[in-house]
C-alpha positions in Angstrom: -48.9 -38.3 -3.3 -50.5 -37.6 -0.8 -53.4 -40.2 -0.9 -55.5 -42.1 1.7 -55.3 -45.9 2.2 -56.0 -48.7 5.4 -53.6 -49.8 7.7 -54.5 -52.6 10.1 -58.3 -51.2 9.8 -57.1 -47.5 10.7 -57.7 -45.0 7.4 -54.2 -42.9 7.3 -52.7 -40.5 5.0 -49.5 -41.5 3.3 -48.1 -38.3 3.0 -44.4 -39.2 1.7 -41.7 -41.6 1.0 -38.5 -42.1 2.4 -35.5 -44.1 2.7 -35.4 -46.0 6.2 -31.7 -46.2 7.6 -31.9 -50.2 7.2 -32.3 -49.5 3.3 -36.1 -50.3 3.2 -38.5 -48.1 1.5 -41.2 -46.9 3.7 -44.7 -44.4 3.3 -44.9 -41.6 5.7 -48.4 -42.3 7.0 -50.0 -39.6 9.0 -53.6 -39.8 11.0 -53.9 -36.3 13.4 -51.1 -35.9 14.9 -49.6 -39.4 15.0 -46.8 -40.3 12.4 -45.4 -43.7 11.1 -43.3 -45.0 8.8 -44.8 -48.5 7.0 -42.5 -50.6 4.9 -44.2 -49.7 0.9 -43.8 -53.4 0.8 -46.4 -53.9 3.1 -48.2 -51.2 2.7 -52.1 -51.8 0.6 -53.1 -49.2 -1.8 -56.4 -48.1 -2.3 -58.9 -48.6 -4.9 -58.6 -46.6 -7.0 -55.4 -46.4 -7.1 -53.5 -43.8 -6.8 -51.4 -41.1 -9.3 -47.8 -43.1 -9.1 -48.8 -46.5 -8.0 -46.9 -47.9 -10.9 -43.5 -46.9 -8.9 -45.1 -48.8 -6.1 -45.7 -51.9 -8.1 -42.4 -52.1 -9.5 -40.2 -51.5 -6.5 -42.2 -54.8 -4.8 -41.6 -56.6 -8.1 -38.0 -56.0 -8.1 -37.5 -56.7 -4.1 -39.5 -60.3 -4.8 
């Protein structure tokens, strides 16, 4: 981490991960000055991937 990705057709910076108080897992996401917290369930990654996305991969597998 850090890597780039698109949200909703927006290019952002995930720049983190956190714990959300409602137990999800979210990506800090970044673009300027705006910051957002996306659930890592629903965020895409890019292609390539990036350095870590198996720990992506198998949180969503165990949350199915």
């Amino acid at each position: 981490m850090p890597f780039t990705t698109t949200v909703l057709g927006v290019e952002v910076s995930v720049v983190g991960a956190d714990l959300a108080e409602d137990g999800r897992v979210v990506a800090r996401c970044a673009r300027g000055s705006v910051r957002q917290d996306i659930g890592i369930l629903d965020l895409p990654l890019p292609d390539p991937a990036p350095e870590g996305w198996q720990w992506i991969e198998a949180y969503r597998y165990w949350a199915r």
